[in-house]
N, CA, C and O atoms as CSV, one atom per row, in Angstrom:
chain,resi,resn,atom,element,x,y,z
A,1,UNK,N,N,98.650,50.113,159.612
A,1,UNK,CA,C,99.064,50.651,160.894
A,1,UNK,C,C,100.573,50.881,160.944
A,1,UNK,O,O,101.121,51.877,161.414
A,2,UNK,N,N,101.001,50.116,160.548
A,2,UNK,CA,C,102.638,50.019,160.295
A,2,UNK,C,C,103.173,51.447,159.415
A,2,UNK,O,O,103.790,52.359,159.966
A,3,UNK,N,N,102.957,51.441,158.557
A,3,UNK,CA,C,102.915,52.797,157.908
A,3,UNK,C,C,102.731,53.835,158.155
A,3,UNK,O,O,103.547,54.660,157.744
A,4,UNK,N,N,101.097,54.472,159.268
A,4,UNK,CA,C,100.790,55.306,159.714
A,4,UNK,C,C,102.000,55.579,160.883
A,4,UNK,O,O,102.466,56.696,161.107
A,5,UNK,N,N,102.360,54.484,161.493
A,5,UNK,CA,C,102.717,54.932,162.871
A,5,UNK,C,C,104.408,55.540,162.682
A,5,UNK,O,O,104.992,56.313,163.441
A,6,UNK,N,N,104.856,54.992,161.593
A,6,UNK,CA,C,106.156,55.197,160.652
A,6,UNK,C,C,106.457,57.089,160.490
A,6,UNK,O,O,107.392,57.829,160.797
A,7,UNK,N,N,105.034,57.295,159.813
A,7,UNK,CA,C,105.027,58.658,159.209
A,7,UNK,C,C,105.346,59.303,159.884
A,7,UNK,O,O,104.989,58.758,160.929
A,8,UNK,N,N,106.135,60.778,160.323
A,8,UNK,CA,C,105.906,61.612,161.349
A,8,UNK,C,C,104.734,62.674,161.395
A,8,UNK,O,O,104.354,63.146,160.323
A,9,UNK,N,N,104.115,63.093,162.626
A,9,UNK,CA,C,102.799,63.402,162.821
A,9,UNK,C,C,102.887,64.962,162.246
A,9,UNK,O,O,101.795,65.524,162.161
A,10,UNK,N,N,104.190,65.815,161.796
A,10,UNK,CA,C,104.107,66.802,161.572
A,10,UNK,C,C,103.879,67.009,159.930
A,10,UNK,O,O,103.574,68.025,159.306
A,11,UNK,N,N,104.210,65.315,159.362
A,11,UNK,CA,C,104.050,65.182,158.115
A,11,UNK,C,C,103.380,64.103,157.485
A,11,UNK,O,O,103.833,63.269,156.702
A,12,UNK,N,N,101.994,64.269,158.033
A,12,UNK,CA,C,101.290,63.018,158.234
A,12,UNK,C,C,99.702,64.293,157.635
A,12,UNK,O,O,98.742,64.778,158.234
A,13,UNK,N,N,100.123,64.351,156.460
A,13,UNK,CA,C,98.902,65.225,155.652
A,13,UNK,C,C,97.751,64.885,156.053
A,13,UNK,O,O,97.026,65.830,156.366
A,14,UNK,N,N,97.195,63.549,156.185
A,14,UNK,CA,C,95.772,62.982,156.204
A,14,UNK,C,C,95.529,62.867,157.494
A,14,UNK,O,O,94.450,62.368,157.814
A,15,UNK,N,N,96.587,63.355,158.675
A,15,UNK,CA,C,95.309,63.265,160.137
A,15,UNK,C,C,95.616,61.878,160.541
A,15,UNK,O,O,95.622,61.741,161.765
A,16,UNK,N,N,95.844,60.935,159.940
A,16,UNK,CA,C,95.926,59.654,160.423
A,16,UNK,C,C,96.538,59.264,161.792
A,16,UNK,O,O,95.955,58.813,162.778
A,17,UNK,N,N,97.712,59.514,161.638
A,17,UNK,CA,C,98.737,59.059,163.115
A,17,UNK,C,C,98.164,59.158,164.254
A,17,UNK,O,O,97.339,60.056,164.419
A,18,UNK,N,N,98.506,58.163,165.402
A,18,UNK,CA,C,97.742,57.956,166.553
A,18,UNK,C,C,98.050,59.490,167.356
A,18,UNK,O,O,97.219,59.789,168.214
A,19,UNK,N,N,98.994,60.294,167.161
A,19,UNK,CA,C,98.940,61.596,167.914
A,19,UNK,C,C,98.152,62.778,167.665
A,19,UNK,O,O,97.534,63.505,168.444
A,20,UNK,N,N,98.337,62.823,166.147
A,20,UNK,CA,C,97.311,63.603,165.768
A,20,UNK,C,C,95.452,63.483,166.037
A,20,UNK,O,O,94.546,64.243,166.380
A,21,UNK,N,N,95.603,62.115,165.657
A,21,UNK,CA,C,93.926,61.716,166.400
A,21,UNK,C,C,93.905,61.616,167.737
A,21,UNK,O,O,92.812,61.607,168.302
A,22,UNK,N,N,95.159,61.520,168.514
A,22,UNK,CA,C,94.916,61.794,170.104
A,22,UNK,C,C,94.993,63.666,170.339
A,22,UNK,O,O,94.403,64.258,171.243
A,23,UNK,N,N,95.775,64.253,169.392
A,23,UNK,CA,C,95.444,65.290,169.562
A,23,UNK,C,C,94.204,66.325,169.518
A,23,UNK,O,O,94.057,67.349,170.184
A,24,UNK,N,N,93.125,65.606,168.273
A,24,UNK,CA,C,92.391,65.642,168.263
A,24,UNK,C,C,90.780,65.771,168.980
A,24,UNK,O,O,89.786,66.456,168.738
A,25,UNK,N,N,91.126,64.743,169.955
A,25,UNK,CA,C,90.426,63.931,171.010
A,25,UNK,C,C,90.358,64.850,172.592
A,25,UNK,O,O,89.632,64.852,173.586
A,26,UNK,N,N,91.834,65.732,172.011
A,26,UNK,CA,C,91.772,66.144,173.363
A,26,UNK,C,C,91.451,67.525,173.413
A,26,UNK,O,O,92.035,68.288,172.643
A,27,UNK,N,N,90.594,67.958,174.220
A,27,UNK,CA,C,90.418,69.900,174.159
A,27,UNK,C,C,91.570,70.484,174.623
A,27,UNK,O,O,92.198,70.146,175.626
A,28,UNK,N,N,91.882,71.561,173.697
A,28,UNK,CA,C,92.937,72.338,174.506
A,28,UNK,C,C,94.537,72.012,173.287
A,28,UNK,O,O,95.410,72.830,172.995
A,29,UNK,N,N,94.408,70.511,172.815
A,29,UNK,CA,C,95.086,69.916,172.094
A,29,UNK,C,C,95.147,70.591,170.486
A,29,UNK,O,O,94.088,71.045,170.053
A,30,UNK,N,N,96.011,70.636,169.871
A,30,UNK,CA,C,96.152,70.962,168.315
A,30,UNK,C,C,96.909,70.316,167.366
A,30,UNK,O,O,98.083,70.412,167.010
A,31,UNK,N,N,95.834,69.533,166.987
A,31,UNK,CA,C,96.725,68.329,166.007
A,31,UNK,C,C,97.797,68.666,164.636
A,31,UNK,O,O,97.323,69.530,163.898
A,32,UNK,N,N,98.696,68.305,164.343
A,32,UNK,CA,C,99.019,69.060,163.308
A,32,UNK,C,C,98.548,68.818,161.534
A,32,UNK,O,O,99.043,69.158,160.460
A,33,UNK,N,N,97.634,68.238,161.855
A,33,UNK,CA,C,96.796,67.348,160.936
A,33,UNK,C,C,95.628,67.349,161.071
A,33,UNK,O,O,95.449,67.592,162.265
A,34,UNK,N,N,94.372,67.186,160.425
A,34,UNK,CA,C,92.837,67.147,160.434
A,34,UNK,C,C,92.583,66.089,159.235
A,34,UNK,O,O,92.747,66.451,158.069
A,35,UNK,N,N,92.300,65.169,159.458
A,35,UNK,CA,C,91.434,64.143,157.988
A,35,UNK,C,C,90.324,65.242,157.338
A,35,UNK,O,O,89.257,65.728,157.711
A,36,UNK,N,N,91.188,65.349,156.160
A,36,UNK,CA,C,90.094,66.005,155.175
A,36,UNK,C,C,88.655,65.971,155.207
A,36,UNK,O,O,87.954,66.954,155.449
A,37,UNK,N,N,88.201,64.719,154.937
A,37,UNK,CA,C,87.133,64.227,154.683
A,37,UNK,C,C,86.030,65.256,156.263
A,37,UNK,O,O,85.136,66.074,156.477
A,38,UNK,N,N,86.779,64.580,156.738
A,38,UNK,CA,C,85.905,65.228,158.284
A,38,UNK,C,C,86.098,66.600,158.299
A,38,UNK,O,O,85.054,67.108,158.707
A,39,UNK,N,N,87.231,67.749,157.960
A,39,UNK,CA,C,87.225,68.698,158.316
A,39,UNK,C,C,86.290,69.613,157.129
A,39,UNK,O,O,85.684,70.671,157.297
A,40,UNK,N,N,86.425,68.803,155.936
A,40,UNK,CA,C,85.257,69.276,154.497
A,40,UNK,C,C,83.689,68.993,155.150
A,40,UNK,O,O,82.653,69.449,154.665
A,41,UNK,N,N,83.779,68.144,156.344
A,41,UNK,CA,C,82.208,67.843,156.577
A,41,UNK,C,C,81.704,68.833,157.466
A,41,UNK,O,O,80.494,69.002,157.616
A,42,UNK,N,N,82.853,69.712,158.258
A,42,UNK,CA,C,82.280,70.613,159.434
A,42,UNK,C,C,82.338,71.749,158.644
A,42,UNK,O,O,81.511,72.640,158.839
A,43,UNK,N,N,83.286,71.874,157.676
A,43,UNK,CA,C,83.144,73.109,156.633
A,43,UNK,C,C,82.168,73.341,156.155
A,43,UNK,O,O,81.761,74.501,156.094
A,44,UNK,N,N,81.416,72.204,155.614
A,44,UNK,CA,C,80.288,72.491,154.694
A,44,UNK,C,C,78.834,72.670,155.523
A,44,UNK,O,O,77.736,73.094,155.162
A,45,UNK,N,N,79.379,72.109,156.900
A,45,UNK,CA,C,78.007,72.775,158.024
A,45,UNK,C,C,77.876,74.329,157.735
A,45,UNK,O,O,77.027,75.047,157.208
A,46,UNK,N,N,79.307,74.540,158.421
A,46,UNK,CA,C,79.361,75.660,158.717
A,46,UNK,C,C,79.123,76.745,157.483
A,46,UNK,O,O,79.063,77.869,157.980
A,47,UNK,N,N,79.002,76.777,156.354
A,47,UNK,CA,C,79.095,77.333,155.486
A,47,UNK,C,C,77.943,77.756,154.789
A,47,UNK,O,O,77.718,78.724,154.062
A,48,UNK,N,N,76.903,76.294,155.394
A,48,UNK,CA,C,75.634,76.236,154.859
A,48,UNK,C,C,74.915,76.941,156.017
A,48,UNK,O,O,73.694,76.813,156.110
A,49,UNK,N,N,75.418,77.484,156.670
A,49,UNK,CA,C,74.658,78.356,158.146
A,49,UNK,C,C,73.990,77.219,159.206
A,49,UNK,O,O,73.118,77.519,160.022
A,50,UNK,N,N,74.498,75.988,159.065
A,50,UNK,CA,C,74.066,74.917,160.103
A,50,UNK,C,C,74.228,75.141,161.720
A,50,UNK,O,O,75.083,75.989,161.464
A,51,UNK,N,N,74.200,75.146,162.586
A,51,UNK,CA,C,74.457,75.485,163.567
A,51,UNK,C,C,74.022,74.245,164.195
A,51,UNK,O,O,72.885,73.773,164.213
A,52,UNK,N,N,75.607,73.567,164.956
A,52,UNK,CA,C,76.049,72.315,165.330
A,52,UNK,C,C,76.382,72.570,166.560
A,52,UNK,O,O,76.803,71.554,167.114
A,53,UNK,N,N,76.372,73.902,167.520
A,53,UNK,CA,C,76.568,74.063,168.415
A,53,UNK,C,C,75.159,73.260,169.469
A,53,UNK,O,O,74.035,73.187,168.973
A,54,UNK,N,N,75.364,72.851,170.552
A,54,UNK,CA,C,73.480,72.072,171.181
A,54,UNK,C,C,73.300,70.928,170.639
A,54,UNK,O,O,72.983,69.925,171.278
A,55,UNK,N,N,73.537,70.974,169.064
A,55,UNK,CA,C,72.638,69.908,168.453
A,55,UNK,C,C,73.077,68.274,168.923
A,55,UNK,O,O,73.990,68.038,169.714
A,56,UNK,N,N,72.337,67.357,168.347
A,56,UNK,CA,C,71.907,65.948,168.449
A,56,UNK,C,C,72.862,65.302,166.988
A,56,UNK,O,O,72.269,65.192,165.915
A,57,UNK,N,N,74.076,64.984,167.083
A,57,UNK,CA,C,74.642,64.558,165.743
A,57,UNK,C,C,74.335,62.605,165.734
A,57,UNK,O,O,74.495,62.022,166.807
A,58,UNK,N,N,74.008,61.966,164.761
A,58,UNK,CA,C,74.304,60.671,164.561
A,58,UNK,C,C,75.025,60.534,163.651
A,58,UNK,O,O,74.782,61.046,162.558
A,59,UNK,N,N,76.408,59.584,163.964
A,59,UNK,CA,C,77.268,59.163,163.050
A,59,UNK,C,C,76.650,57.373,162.407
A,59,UNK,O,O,76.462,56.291,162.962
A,60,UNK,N,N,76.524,57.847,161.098
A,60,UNK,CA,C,76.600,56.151,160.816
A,60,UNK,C,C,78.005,55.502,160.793
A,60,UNK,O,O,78.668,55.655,159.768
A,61,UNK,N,N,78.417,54.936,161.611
A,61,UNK,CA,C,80.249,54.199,160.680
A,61,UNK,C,C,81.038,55.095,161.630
A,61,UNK,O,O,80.825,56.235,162.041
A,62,UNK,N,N,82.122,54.121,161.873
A,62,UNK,CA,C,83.098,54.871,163.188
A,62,UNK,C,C,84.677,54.863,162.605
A,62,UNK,O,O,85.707,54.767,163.271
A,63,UNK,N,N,84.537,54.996,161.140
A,63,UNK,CA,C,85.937,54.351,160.684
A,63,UNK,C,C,87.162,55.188,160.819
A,63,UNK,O,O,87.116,56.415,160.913
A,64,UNK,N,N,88.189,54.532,160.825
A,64,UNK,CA,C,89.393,55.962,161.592
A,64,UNK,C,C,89.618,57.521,160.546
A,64,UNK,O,O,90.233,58.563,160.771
A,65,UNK,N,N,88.805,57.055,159.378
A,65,UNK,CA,C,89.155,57.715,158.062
A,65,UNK,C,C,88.184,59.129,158.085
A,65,UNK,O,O,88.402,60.328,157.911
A,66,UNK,N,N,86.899,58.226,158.426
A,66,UNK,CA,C,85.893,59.974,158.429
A,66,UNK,C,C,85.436,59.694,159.732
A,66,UNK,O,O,85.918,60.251,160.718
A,67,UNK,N,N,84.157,58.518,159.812
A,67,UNK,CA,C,83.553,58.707,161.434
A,67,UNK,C,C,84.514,58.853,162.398
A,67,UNK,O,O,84.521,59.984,162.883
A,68,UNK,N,N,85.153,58.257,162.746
A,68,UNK,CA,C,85.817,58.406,164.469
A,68,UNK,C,C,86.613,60.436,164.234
A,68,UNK,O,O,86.315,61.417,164.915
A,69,UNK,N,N,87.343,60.382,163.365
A,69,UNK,CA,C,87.627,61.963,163.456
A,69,UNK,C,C,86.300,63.262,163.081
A,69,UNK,O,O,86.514,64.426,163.419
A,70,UNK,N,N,85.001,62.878,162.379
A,70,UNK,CA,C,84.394,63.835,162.874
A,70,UNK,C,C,83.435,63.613,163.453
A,70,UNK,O,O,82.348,64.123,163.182
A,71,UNK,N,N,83.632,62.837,164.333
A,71,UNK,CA,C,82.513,63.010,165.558
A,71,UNK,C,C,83.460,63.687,166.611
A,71,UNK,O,O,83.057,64.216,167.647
A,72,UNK,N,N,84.696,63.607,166.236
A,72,UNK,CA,C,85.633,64.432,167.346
A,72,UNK,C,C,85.916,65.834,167.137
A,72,UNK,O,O,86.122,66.707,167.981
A,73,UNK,N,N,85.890,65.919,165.703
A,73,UNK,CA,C,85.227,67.587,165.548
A,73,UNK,C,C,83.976,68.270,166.028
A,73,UNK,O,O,83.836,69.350,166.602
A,74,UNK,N,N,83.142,67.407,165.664
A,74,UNK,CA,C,81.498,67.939,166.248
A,74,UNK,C,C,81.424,68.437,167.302
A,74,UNK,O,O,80.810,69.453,167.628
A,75,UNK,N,N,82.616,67.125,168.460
A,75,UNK,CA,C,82.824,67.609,170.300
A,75,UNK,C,C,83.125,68.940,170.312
A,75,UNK,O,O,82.626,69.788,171.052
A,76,UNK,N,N,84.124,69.129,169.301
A,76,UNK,CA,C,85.169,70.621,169.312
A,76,UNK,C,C,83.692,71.619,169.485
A,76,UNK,O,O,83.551,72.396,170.429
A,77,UNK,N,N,82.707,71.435,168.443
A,77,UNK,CA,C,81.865,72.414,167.817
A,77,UNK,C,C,80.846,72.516,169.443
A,77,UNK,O,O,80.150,73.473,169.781
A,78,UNK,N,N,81.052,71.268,170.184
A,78,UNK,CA,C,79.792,71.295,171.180
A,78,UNK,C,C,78.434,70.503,170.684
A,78,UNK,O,O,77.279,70.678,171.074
A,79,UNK,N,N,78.871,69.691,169.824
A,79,UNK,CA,C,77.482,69.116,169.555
A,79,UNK,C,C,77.517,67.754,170.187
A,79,UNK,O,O,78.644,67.260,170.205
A,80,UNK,N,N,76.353,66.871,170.820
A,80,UNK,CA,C,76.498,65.837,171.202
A,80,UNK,C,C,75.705,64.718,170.540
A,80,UNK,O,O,74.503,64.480,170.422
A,81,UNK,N,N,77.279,63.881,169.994
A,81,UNK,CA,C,77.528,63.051,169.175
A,81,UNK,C,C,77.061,61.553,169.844
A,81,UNK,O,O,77.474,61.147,170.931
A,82,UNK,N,N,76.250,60.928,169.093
A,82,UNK,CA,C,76.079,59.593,169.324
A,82,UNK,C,C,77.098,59.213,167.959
A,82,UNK,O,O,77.334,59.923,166.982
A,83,UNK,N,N,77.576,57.903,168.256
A,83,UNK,CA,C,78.022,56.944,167.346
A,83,UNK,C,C,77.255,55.700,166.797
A,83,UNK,O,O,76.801,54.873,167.589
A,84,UNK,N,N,77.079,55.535,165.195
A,84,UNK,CA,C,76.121,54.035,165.485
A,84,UNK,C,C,77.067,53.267,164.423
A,84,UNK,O,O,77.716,53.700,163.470
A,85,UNK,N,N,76.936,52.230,164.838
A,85,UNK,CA,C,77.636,51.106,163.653
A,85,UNK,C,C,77.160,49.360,164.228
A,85,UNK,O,O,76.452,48.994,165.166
A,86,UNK,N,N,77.908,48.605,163.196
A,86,UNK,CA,C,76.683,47.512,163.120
A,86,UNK,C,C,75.884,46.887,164.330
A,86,UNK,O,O,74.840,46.244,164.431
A,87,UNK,N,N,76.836,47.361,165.197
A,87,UNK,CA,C,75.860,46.435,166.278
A,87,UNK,C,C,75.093,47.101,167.495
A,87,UNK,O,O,74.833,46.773,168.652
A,88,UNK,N,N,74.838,48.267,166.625
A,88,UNK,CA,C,73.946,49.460,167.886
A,88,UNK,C,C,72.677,48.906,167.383
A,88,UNK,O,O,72.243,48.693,166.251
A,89,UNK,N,N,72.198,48.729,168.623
A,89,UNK,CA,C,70.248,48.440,168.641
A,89,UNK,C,C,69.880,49.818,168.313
A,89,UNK,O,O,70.354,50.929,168.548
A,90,UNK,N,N,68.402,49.139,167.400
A,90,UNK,CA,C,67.573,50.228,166.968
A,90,UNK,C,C,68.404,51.708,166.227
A,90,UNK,O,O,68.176,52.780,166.786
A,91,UNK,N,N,68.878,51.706,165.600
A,91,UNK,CA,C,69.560,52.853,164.618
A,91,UNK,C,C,68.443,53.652,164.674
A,91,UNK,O,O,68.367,54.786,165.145
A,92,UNK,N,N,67.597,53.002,164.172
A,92,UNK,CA,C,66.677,54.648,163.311
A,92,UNK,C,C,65.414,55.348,164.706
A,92,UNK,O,O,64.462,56.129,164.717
A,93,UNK,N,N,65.974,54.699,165.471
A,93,UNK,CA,C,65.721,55.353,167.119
A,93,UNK,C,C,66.031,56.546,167.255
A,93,UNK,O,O,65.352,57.571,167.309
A,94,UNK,N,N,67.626,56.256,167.332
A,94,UNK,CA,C,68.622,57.485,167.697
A,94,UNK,C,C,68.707,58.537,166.657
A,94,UNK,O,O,68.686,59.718,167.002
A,95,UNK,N,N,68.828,58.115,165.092
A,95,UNK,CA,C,68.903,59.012,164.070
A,95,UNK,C,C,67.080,59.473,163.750
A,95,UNK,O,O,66.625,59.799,162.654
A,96,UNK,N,N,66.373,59.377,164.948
A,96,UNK,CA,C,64.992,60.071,164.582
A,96,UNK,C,C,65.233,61.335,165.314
A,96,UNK,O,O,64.751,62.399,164.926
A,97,UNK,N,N,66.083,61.213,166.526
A,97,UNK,CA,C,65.983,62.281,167.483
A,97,UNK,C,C,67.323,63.320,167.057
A,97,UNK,O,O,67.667,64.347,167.642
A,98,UNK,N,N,67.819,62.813,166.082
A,98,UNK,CA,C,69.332,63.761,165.555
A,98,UNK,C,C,68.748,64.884,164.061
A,98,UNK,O,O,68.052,64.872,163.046
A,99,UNK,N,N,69.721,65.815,164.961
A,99,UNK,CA,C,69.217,67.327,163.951
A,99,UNK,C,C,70.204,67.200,162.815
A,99,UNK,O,O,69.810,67.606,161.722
A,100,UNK,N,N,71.591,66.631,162.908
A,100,UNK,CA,C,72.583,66.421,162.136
A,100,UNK,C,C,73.024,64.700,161.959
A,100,UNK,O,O,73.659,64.172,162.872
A,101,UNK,N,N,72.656,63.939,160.788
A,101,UNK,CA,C,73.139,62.811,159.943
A,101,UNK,C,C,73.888,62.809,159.191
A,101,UNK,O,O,73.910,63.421,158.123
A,102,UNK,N,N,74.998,61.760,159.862
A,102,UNK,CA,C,76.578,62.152,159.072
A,102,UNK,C,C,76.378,60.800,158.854
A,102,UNK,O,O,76.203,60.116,159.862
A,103,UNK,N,N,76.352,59.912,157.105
A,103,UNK,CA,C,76.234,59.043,157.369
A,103,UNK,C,C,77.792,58.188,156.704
A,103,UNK,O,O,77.852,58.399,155.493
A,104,UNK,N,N,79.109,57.237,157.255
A,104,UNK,CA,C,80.569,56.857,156.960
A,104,UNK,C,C,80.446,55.524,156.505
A,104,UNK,O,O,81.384,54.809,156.861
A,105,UNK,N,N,79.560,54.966,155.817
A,105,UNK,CA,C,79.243,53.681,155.605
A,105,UNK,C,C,79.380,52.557,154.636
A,105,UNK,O,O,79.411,51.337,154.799
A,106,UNK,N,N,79.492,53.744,152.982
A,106,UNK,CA,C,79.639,53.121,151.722
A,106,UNK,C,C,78.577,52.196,151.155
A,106,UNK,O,O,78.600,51.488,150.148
A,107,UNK,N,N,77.478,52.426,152.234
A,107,UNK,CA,C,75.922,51.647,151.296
A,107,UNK,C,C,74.893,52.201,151.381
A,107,UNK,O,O,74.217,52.437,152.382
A,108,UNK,N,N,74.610,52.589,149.667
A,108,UNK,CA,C,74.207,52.920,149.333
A,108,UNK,C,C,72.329,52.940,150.202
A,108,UNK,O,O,71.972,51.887,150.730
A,109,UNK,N,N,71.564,53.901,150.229
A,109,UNK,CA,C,70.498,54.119,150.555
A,109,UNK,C,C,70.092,53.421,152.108
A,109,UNK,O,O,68.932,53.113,152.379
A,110,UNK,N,N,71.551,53.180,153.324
A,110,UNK,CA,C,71.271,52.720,154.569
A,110,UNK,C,C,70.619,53.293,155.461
A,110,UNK,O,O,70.288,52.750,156.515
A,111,UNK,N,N,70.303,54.724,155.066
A,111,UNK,CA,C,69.322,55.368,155.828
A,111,UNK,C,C,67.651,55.771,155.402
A,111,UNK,O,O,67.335,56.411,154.399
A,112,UNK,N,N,67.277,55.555,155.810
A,112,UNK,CA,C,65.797,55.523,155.250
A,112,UNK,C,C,64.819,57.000,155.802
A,112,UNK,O,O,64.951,57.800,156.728
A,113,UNK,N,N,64.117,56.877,155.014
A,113,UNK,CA,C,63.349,58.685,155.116
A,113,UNK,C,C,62.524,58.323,156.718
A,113,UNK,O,O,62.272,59.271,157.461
A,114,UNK,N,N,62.257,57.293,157.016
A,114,UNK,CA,C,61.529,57.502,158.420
A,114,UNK,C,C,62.865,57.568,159.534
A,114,UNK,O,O,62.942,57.830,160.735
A,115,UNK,N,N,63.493,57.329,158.868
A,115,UNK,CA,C,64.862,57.289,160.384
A,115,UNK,C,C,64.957,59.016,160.648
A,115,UNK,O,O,65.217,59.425,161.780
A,116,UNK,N,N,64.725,59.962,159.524
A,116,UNK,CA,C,64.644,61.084,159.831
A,116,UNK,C,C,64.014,62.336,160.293
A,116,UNK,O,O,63.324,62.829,159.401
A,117,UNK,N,N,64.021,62.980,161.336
A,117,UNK,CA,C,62.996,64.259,161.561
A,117,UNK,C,C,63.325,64.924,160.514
A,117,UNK,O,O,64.240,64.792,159.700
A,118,UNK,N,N,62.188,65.907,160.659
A,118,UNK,CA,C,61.858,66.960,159.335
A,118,UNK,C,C,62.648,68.213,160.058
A,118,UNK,O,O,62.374,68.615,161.189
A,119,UNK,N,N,63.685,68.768,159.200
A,119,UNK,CA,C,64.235,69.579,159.535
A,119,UNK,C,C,66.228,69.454,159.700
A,119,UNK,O,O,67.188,70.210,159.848
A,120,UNK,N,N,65.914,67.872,159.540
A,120,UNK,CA,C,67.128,67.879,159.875
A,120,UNK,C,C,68.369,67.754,158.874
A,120,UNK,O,O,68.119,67.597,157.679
A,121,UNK,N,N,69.528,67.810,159.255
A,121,UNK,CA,C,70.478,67.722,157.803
A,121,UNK,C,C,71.135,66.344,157.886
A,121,UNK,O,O,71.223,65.672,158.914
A,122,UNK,N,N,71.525,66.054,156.838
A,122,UNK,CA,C,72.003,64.957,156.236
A,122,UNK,C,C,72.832,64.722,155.853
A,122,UNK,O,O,72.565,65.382,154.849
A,123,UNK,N,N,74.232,64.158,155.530
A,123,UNK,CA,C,75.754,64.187,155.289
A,123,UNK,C,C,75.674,62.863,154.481
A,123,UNK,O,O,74.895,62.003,154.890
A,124,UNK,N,N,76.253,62.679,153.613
A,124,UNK,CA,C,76.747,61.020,153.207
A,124,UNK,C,C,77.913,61.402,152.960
A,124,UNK,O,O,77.978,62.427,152.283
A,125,UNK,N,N,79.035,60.857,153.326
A,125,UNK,CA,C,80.883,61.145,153.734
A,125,UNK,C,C,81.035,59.340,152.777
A,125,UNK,O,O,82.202,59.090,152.475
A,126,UNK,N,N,80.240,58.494,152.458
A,126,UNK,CA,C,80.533,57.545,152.081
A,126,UNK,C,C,80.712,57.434,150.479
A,126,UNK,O,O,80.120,58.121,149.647
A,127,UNK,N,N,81.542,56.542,150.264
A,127,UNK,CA,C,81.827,56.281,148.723
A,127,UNK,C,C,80.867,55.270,148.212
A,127,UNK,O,O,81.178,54.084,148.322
A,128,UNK,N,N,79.636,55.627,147.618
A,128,UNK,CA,C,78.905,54.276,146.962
A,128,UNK,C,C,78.800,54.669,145.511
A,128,UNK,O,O,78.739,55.729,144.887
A,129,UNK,N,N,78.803,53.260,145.203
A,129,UNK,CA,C,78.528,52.756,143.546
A,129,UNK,C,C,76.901,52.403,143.011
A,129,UNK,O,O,76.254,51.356,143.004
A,130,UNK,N,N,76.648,53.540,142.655
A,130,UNK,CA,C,74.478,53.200,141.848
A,130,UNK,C,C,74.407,53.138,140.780
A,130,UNK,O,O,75.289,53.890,140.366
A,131,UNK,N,N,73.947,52.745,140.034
A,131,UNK,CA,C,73.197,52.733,139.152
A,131,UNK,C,C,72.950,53.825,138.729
A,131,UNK,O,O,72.166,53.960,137.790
């Protein structure tokens, strides 16, 4: 935190700084920064002809690095974003009724094929180690 808040927000490459993610947060606002990770995740919607506008997004993981900044992109896009992390009841509730699964978590296989409707897309933004 010490570091981030150090950097200045016009030279703060990774999106991090509390202005840029407040810029973020806010409509109308233009951060001078976007966290990669999240802005490669709305890219690759968009690219794949996804259409995130309406839709039902579940985030697994709220971390300042990918989840918390793109579920604040998704807002941008109009999609309405639930958040889940460890201590949301019933997960595979909410990610049954989501058209878009973004999952920020780093473990390996935490989502399971019944947590998902048929049709829907799937993201893993996490770093895991398999076999």
């Amino acid at each position: 935190e010490k570091i981030v808040n150090v950097v200045s927000p016009e030279k703060d490459v990774d999106g991090f700084h509390p202005l840029n993610i407040g810029n973020l947060a806010i409509r109308g606002r233009k951060p001078f920064f976007i966290p990669c990770a999240s802005k490669s995740c709305i890219e690759l919607l968009l690219r794949h002809g996804v259409e995130i506008k309406g839709k039902r997004v579940a985030i697994i993981g709220r971390s300042k690095i990918a989840g918390l900044p793109t579920s604040l992109l998704l807002q941008r896009h109009h999609a309405t974003v639930s958040l889940l992390h460890a201590y949301t009841k019933n997960p595979e509730q909410i990610t049954s009724e989501a058209d878009i699964v973004v999952a920020d978590v780093g473990i390996p296989n935490i989502v399971r094929g019944n947590w998902i409707k048929k049709g829907a897309v799937i993201i893993d933004m996490g770093t895991n180690q398999v076999k």
